[in-house]
C-alpha positions in Angstrom: -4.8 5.5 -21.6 -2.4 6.2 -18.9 -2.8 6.7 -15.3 -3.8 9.7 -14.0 -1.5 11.7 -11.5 -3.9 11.2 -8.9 -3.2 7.0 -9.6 0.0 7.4 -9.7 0.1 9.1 -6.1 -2.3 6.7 -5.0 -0.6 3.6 -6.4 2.6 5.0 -4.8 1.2 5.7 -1.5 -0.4 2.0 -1.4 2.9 0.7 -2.2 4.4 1.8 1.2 6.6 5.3 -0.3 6.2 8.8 0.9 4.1 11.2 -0.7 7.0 14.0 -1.0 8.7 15.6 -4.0 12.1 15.9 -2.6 14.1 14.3 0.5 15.6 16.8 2.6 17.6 14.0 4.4 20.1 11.6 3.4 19.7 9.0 6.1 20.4 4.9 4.8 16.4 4.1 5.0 15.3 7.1 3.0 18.4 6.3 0.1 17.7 2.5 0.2 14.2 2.9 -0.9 15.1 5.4 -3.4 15.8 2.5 -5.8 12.5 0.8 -5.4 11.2 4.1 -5.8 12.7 4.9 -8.9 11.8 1.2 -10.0 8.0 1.5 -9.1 7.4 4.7 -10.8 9.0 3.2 -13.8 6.7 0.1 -13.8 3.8 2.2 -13.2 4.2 4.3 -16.1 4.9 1.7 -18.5 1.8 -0.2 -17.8 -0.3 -2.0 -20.8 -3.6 -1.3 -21.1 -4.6 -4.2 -19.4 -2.3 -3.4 -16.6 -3.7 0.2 -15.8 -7.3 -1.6 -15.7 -5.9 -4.2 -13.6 -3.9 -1.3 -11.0 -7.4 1.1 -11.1 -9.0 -1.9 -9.6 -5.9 -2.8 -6.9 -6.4 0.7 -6.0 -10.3 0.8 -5.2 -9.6 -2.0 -3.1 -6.8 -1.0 -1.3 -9.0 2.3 -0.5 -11.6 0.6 0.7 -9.8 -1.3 2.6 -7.7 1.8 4.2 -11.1 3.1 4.5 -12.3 0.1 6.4 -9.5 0.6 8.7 -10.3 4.4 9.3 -14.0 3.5 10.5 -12.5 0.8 12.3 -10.3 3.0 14.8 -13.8 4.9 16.1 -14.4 1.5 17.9 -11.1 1.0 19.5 -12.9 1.5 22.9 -16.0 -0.5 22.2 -16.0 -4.2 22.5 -19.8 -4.7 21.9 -22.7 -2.8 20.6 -25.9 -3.9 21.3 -25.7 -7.7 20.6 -22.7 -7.4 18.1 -19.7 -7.8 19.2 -16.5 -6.2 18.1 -13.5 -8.1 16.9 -10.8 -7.3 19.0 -8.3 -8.1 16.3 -10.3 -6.0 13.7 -7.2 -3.2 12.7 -4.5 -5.9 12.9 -6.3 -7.9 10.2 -7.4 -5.4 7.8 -3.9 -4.3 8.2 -2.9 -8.0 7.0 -5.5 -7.8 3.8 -4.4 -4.2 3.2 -0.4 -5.8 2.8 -2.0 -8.9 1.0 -3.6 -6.5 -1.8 -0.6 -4.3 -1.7 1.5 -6.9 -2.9 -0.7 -8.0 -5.7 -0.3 -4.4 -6.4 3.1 -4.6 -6.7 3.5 -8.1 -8.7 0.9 -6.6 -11.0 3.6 -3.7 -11.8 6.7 -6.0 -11.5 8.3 -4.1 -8.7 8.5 -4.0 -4.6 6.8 -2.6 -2.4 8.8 -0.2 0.1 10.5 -2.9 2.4 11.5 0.2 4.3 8.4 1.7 5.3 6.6 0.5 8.5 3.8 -1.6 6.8 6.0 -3.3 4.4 8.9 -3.8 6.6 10.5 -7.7 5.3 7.9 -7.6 3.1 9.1 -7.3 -0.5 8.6 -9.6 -3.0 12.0 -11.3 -2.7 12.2 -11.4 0.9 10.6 -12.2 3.9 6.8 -12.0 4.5 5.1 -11.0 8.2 
């Protein structure tokens, strides 16, 4: 069993790289992360068995997560509903648990996330964490 494209994308996405076939620009960023691109990809598609069943898993939770953090931005303006109220540091930490899963992702697949991409920035495996 292999990933699906789909997974793949997914599993890409979640690891902090652009969703785009081609770079139209050349700037140091885009070619730094080209490596860990290349290096991800690789590591994805060479999964064991176990591994894919390990990744499908990474990536329901990172969705859910991601989705968590979608419902959560309809209450930016609220700070209490009824008698609940809202956590005020709500997006901030599911952004923290969405970069926690992310790099289980990525040590489950042996391979960085994108250190140059705004949620992973000094984030990779081998360097520093937020």
């Amino acid at each position: 069993m292999a990933l699906t494209a789909e997974q793949l994308s997914r599993a890409m996405r979640h690891l902090g790289f652009s969703e785009v076939t081609e770079y139209t620009s050349a700037s140091g960023p885009i070619v730094a992360s080209l490596g860990l691109r290349v290096n991800a990809e690789h590591q994805l598609v060479k999964l064991t068995s176990f591994g894919e069943t390990r990744v499908i898993a990474l990536l329901s939770t990172l969705d859910a997560i991601e989705a968590r953090m979608a419902k959560a931005t309809k209450r930016l303006a609220a700070t209490q509903v009824g008698e609940i109220g809202i956590r005020a540091d709500e997006i901030p930490r599911l952004e923290d648990e969405y970069r926690r899963w992310g790099r289980r992702l990525a040590e489950t697949i042996g391979a960085n996330p994108n250190s140059y991409s705004e949620r992973y920035a000094g984030g990779g495996l081998m360097g520093a964490r937020r």
